[in-house]
N, C-alpha and C positions, 0 to 999 in steps of 0.2 A: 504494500500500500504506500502510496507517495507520500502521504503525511504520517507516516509511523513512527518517526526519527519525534515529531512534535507529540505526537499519542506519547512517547515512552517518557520524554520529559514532562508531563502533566503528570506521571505518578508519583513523580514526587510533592511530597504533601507542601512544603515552600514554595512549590511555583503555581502549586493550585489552588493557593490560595492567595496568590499574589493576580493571578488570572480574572480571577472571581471578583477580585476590589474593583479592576481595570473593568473590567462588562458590567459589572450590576450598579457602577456608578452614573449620577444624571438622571434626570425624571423621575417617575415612582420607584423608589426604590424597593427591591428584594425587602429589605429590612421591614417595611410597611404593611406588603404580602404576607411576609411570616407571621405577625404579628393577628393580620386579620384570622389567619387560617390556623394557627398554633399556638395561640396565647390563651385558653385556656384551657391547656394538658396537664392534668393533674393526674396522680398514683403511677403504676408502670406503665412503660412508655418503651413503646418499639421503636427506632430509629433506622427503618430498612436502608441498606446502602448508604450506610451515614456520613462514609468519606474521612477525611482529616479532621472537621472542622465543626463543631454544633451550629446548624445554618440556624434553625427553628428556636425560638426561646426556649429556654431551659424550662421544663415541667417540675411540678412541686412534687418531688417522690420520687423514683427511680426511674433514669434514662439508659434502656441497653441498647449501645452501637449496633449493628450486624454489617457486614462488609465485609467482600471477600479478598480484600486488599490487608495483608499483614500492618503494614506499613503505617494504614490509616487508622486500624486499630488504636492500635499503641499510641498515634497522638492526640487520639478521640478521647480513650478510655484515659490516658491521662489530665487531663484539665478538669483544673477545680476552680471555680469561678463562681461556686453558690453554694451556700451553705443547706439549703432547700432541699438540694440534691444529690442523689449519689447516682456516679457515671461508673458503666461498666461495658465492658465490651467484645465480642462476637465476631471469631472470623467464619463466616458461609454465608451458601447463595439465598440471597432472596425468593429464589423458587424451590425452597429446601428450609425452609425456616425451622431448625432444632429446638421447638419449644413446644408444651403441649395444647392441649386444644382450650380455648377460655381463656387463656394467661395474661392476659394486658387489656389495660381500663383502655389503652389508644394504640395505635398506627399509625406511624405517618411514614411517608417519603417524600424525599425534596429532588425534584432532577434527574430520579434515575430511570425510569419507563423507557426513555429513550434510548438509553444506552441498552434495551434488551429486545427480541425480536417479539412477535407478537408471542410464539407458544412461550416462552418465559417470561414476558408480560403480566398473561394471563394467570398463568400458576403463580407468581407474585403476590399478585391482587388476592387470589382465590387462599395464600397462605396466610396472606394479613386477616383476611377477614375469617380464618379458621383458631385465628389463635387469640382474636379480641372475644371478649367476656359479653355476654347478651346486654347491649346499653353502651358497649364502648365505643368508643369514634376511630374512622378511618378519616385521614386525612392525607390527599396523595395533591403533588404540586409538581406539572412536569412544564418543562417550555412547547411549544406546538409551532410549525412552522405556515405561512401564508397557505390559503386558498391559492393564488394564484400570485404571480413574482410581484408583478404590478402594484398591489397591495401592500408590499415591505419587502423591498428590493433589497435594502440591506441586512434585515434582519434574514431572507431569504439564502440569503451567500453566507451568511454566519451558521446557520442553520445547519447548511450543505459542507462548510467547514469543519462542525462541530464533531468530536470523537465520536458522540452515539451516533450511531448508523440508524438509528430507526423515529427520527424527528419526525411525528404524525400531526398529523391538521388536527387540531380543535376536536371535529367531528367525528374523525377518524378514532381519537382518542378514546373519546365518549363512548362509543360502539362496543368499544374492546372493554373499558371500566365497566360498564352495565351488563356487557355476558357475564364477566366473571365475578362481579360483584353485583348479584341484580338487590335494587333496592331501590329507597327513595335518597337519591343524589342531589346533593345542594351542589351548583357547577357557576363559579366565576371565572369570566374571562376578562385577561385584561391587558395592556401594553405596559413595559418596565426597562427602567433605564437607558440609556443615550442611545443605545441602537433600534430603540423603541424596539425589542424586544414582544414574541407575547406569549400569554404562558394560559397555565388554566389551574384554578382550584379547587378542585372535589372532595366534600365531605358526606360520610356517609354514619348514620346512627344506624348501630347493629340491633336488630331486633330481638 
């Protein structure tokens, strides 16, 4: 792949999160988003594909990382930044989640959908929503790329840039959340930061 040489420098946790200040800065920021969509995660708290970095505010209770990146682990599960909380952390896949069924008051993920093709998508979604507790919340936040180029030209070429191979439209998105997770979906969409950006966020109460 032509851009591999840049995929293998984003695994380092310093440059990804140095990437992430540089995009999610200007206009609505991410920070704003998280807030809307994760600011009120209370008890334990799944963190699918959590990365390096706690993107989402920190929950009052227990935050477990999962990610299959050693790496990010370790910088994840280390930071103490709240007394509120305790951080622990998880290396495996998202479509393999080692926990048992009922286990966490929430789920969330930030960003990672795209990085997975649809059948690991779906088993994803279907693992969150088998291991929240009847009443707990899903809460999944991915970027979405234009209907058509014309629409976000640059957020389109970013898109087409970006490591995850599988950047779906809006609607696309939706289709795929709703088989696997069928329920009553609360779904915002919206544009973010200087590349205008757009993303979508879906929460879902477990019945």
């Amino acid at each position: 792949m032509a851009w591999s040489w840049l995929y293998r420098t984003l695994e380092s946790p310093r440059v990804y999160n140095a990437v992430q200040r540089v995009l999610g800065a200007g206009g609505e920021t991410l920070d704003g988003v998280y807030r809307r969509g994760f600011g009120e995660s209370r008890g334990t708290v799944l963190d699918v594909g959590c990365g390096p970095v706690r993107d989402a505010p920190v929950p009052t209770g227990r935050l477990v990382g999962l990610d299959v990146n050693p790496q990010y682990i370790v910088r994840y599960a280390s930071a103490r930044d709240d007394a509120s909380c305790t951080t622990l952390g998880v290396v495996a896949s998202a479509a393999a989640v080692p926990f048992a069924d009922m286990s966490f008051d929430e789920c969330h993920t930030v960003a990672v959908l795209h990085h997975l093709d649809d059948e690991l998508a779906g088993r994803a979604i279907a693992e969150m929503v088998r291991v929240l507790k009847p009443g707990g919340r899903l809460a999944l936040f991915d970027m979405v790329r234009p209907e058509r180029f014309r629409d976000g030209p640059l957020a389109s070429i970013l898109c087409a840039l970006d490591r995850g191979e599988h950047v779906r439209t809006a609607a696309r998105l939706e289709r795929l959340v709703r088989e696997h997770g069928p329920g009553d979906w609360k779904i915002e969409s919206f544009r973010y930061a200087w590349p205008r950006l757009q993303g979508v966020l879906m929460i879902l109460r477990k019945p």
